[in-house]
C-alpha angles and dihedrals in degrees: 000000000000116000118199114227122220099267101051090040089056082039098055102032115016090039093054103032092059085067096039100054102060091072103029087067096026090105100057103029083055094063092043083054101048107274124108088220082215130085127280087217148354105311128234093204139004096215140017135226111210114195111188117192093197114206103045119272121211125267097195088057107049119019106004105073115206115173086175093076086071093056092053102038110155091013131127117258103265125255097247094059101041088063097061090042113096123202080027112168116204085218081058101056100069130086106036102203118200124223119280095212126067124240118231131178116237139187126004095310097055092232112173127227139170116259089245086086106054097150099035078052098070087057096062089118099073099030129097115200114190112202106187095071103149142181146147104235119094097171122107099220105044098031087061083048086052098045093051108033098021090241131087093217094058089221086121123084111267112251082259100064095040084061090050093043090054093029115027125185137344093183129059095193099039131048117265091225117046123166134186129210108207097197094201098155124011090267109162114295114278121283096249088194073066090078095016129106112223111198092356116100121267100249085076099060118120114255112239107221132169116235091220103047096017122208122350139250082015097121130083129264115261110261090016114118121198104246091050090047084051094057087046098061092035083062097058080038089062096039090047097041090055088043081058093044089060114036090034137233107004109172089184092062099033085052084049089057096050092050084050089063103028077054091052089042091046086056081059106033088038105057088042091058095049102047105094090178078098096060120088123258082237091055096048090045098058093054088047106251090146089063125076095218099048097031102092086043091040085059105035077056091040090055091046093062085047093056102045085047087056095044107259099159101212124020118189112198108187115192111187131204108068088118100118112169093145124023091012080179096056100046095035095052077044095062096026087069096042087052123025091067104049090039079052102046079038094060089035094046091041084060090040081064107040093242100104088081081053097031123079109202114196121188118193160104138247084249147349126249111253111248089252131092115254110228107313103305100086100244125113135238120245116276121189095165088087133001142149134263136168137214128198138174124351089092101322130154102232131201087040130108121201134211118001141222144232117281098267097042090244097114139018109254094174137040100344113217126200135202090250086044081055092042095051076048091053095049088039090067103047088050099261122128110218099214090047091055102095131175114181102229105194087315092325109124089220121186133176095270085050099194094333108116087230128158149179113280098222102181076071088081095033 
């Protein structure tokens, strides 16, 4: 007969079980804090697909074409535009560079797209890029934390845990909110307010797995069959269940006997999502796991598709390394071929499946690259006064762009859109009302846009 000691009993239950819990109750402790934990009206999508191209990749590069940056090559920003660009710099305004990739139209709505995106560019049709995103933040750090949370300081819940909070879970045996954090290049360390949940409670956070081991303190202990494991935890059932009977209603420990099962169901659920063995050559092939420079991306993608097909409500994929202040063709030709493959097989594969009508799949940065070179090292400066994202799937209109820039892609000139105008987009989407979603913070009626005017960009769904 195998005992468990102390140790590996806190490391396969308890472990597991902390993560586990704040989804498995997410549903019902989202309607006793405020939350309907239903929808306000007739969803677009059931889960969401962030992908996060940390670093700021340039607008005016990859999906914002200006052919105008050719004609004034070398040239000075010109006084027009320098009037409507806040935080502008006159150091900053020389040397207009024009883009090293060509634009080229592509399917039946003639949407163009840099050649850096071959592959992404064959999917125009259902993607909506929205070219007028806009903020005032040009900081890494903090602009990640805006575009994630809607707020610089990162002190607000990430657009993850506010879907947890209205939605909660569709899966009793996996978190609700899982993100990945694709290291592909040293860039600072991940803004962690980016899966937090600020004033929410902790059980809506999002989960941090890697997409090569999974989630942690999920296996079995060595020698501990299941059935075995499962008389174990019936026994402190039992125990925990009489304690109840005779002081009375407890939520803390009743919620302490369901994280003891959904612990025992996720060493079961875990190990079976992150074992790709069950995937087609074919399949692993198209996201580029059989190439070294797409292969971390190819799976992180991969495991996307596994976890919307199992019911994970938000995934947050975060791929590091757009950040091009020398050499923007070298890094972004770098990037470009770790990422436009596996986002390809991702949309195709998604369709394949029958998930990209359910799944809404978001590309973008916490900011653009201004169309000037930055010193003398052909790279560009940060620019969140107007940058580029994409939507597909989950109800969008695709083969339409929305909102435009200046001719040179340095300001919005039409229908500014915010991140808080993306997030109530997000939430739109998935049937929640952003100004309907309230959580009572110490007597603030708090929502997802906090005091930001923000909205849902409808045109976004035709």
């Amino acid at each position: 007969m195998h005992f468990l000691n102390r140790r590996q009993f806190t490391a396969a239950g308890i472990g597991a079980g902390a993560i586990a819990l704040q989804s498995l109750l997410a549903g019902e402790t989202a309607a006793r804090d405020g939350a309907s934990a239903a929808p306000h009206h007739p969803p677009t999508a059931r889960s969401v697909i962030f992908l996060f191209m940390s670093g700021g990749p340039s607008q005016v590069d990859t999906f914002d074409p200006k052919p105008e940056l050719s004609r004034l090559e070398g040239k000075d920003v010109p006084d027009s535009i320098v009037a409507r660009v806040p935080r502008i710099k006159r150091a900053g305004l020389k040397n207009l560079m024009a883009s090293p990739w060509e634009f080229h139209s592509h399917g039946e709505s003639g949407l163009a797209v840099s050649t850096l995106f071959p592959e992404v560019a064959k999917h125009v049709d259902d993607l909506c890029v929205v070219r007028s995103m806009t903020h005032r933040n040009p900081v890494h750090g903090p602009g990640e934390c805006v575009a994630l949370t809607g707020t610089g300081t990162g002190d607000r819940p990430s657009l993850g845990a506010w879907c947890l909070y209205g939605l909660g879970s569709m899966h009793e045996q996996l978190p609700a909110f899982l993100t990945m954090n694709l290291h592909t290049d040293g860039m600072q360390h991940p803004q962690a307010a980016g899966w937090g949940t600020g004033f929410l409670p902790s059980r809506f956070q999002g989960t941090v797995v890697d997409p090569a081991k999974g989630i942690s303190h999920v296996t079995m202990p060595e020698g501990t069959t299941s059935t075995r494991r499962k008389s174990e935890l019936d026994l402190i059932r039992q125990f925990d269940q009489r304690f109840v009977e005779r002081i009375g209603g407890n939520g803390e420990l009743e919620a302490r006997i369901r994280s003891y099962q959904m612990a025992f169901e996720m060493q079961t659920a875990a190990p079976e999502l992150f074992d790709i063995a069950s995937e087609t050559a074919d399949v692993q092939k198209q996201y580029g796991m059989d190439d070294a420079a797409t292969k971390l991306v190819g799976r992180g993608c991969l495991m996307a598709r596994r976890m919307v097909q199992r019911g994970v409500r938000f995934v947050q994929l975060r791929i590091g390394g757009w950040d091009a202040h020398g050499n923007i063709k070298g890094n972004h030709e770098k990037m470009a071929a770790r990422t436009d493959r596996p986002i390809a097989a991702l949309l195709n594969d998604l369709k394949q499946h029958h998930l990209l009508d359910s799944t809404l799949v978001v590309w973008g940065g916490e900011f653009g690259r201004t169309p000037t070179m930055e010193g003398l090292g052909k790279g560009r400066d940060h620019s969140p006064a107007a940058y580029t994202m994409w939507l597909a799937g989950g109800g969008v209109r695709g083969g339409q762009t929305i909102g435009e820039t200046d001719e040179l892609g340095y300001t919005v000139t039409e229908r500014p859109v915010s991140p808080q105008d993306l997030h109530a987009t997000i939430l739109h989407a998935l049937g929640i009302d952003s100004t309907r979603l309230v959580y009572d913070h110490h007597g603030l009626q708090e929502t997802p846009l906090g005091v930001s005017d923000g909205a849902p960009v409808m045109e976004v769904f035709g």
